[in-house]
C-alpha atoms as one frame of an Amber mdcrd trajectory, in Angstrom:
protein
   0.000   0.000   0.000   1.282   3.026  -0.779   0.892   6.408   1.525   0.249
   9.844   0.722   3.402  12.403   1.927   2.208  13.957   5.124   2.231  17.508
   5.807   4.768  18.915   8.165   3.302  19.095  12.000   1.545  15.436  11.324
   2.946  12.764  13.216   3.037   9.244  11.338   1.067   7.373  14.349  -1.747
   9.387  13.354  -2.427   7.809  10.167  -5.058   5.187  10.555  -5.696   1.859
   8.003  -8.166   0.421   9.406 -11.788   1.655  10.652 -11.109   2.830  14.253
 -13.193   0.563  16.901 -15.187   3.796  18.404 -17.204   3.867  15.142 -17.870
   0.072  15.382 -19.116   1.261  19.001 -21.203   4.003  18.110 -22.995   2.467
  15.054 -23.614  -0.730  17.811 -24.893   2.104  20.422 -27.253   3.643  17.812
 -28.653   0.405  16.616 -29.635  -0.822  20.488 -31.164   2.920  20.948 -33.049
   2.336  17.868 -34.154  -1.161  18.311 -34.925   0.066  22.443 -37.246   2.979
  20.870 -39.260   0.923  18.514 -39.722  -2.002  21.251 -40.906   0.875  23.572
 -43.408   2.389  21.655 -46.934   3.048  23.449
């Protein structure tokens, strides 16, 4: 794979390849408040 030239100030550690776990955790979070509104419903 090859990477783009980083601008200066950006340290390399702050590149990321894969999908960071905190969107796995708020698309999980979302779902459950979904599902827990619909199962709710009066």
């Amino acid at each position: 794979m090859k990477r783009k030239k980083l601008p200066e100030g950006v340290p390399e550690e702050n590149v990321y390849d894969s999908t960071h776990f905190l969107i796995y955790l708020f698309y999980a979070i979302s779902i459950a408040a979904l599902v827990w509104l619909l199962v709710n419903q009066n």
